[in-house]
N, C-alpha and C positions, 0 to 999 in steps of 0.2 A: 504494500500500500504506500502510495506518495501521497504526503501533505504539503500545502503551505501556513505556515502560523505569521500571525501577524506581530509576533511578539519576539525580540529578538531573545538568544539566548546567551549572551554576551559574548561570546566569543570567537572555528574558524578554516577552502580549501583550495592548494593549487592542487587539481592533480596531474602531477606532471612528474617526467623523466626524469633521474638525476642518476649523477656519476657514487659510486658507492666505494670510497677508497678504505683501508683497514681500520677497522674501528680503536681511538685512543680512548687509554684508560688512565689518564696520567692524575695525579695530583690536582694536576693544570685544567684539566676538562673538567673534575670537581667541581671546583671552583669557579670554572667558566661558567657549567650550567647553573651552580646554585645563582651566580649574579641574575642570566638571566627569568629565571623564575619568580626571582623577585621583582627586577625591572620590568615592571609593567606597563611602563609609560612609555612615549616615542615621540622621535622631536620635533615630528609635524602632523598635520591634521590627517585623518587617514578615513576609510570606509571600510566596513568588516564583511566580507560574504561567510554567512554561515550555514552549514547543515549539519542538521541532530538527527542523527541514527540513535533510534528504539526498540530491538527489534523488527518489528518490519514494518516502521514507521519511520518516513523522513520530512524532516521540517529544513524548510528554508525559510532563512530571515536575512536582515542586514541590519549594519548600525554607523554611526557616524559619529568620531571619537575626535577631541583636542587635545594637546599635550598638558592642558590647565585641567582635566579632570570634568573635563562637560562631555556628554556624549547622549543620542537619540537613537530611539528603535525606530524602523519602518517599518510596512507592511510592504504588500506584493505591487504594490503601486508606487511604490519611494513615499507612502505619505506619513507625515510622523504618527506614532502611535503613545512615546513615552519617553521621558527626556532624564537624565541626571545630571542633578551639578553638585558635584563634594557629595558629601551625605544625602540629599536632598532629590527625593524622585517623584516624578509626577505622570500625570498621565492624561489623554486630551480625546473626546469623542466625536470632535469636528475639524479632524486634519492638521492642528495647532494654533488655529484661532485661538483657543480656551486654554492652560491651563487647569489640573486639580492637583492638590500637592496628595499626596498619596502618603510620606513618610520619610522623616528627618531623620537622619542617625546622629545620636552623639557624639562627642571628641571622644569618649569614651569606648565607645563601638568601636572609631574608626581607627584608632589607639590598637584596640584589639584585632580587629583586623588584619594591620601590617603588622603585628607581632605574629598572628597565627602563619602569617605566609611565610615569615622569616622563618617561621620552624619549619614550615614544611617544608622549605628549602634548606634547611641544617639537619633535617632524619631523613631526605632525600637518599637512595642508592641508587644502585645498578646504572651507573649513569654510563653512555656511549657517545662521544664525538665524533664527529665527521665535520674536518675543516677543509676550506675550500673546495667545495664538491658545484655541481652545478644544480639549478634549479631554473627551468623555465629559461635560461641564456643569459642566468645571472651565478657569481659564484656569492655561495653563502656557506656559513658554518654552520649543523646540525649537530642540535644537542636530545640528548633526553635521559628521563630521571623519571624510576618510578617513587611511590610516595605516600602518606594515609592523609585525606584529608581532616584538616582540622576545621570544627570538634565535631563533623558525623564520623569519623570513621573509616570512611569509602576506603576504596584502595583505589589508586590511580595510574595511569602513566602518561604524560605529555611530553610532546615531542617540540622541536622549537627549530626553524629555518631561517635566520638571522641576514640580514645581509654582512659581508665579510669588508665592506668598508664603513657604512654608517649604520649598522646594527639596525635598522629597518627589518620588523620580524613579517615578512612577505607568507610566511605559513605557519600556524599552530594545529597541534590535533593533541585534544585530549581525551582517555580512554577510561572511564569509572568502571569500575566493579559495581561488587555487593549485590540486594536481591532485584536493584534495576539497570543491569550494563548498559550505558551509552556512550556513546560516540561525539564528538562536537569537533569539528574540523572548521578551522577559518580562514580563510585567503584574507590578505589585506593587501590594500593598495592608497597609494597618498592623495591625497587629495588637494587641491589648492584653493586659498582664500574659503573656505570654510568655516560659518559662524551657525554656534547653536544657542539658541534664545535661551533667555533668562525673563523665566516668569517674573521673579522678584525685581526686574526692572522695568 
């Protein structure tokens, strides 16, 4: 069964060819991948294609991210559906006319948050590198680390296609366990002069 959802799922796929040179285990790749699973940010505006494997259900969404922490979900039409700025998400029934704030998270929360990722990027294993490889007629570094997510539980494994000069992550695919396995693969690409509204102004 193929779906489309109107809601993104935040994250992301190229599928494409790449060169697959001997996997490093060094110290160094460690470390490389733990940076990037924490760096979740990117130093320019971007647009996310996503599809979530369920089974045998597939969603496709998209989103539209700034390196300031704003970001909007679409539907199959590019029309917004639901927007975040910092903690603050909201949600709109008339294409973004409107505005409804849906849920604030505290410094508190958000506090906890980036500590929970730092851990799961510090009890990360099994990590694998592949530097300079190609992807789509670009060269990138690939990382990946499996992991428990924090605090469900899950068991995870994502994967990360970096670019090899400005760390541009052009492909993610993240893989959950537990009693609901999914799949979320995102392709990203940059986008220019991109602005996502602020209800509060």
């Amino acid at each position: 069964m193929r779906s489309r959802n109107t809601i993104v799922s935040g994250s992301v796929a190229i599928i494409a060819a790449f060169a697959a040179p001997a996997h490093a285990t060094t110290v160094g790749c460690d470390a490389d991948t733990r940076a990037v699973m924490v760096d979740v940010n990117h130093a320019v505006p971007m647009r996310q294609n996503v599809i979530t494997e369920m089974g045998d259900t597939t969603i496709e969404s998209a989103a539209l991210s700034t390196p300031d922490g704003r970001g909007m979900a679409l539907d199959a039409n590019d029309n917004p559906v639901s927007l975040w700025i910092g903690g603050r998400f909201y949600t709109t029934a008339d294409g973004g006319e409107t505005w409804t704030l849906l849920r604030e998270q505290s410094e508190a929360e958000l506090d906890q948050q980036a500590a929970n990722l730092r851990r799961q990027a510090e009890e990360a294993t099994g990590f694998i590198c592949d530097y300079d490889i190609a992807l789509d007629g670009r060269t990138v570094h690939r990382f990946e680390a499996e992991y428990v997510l924090i605090p469900s539980g899950v068991p995870a494994r994502s994967r990360y296609w970096v670019d090899a000069e400005t760390g541009f992550p052009w492909k993610v695919m993240h893989e959950f366990g537990g009693d609901a396995p999914m799949t979320i693969t995102q392709q990203n690409e940059p986008v220019s002069d991109l602005t996502i509204p602020d209800p509060e102004r």
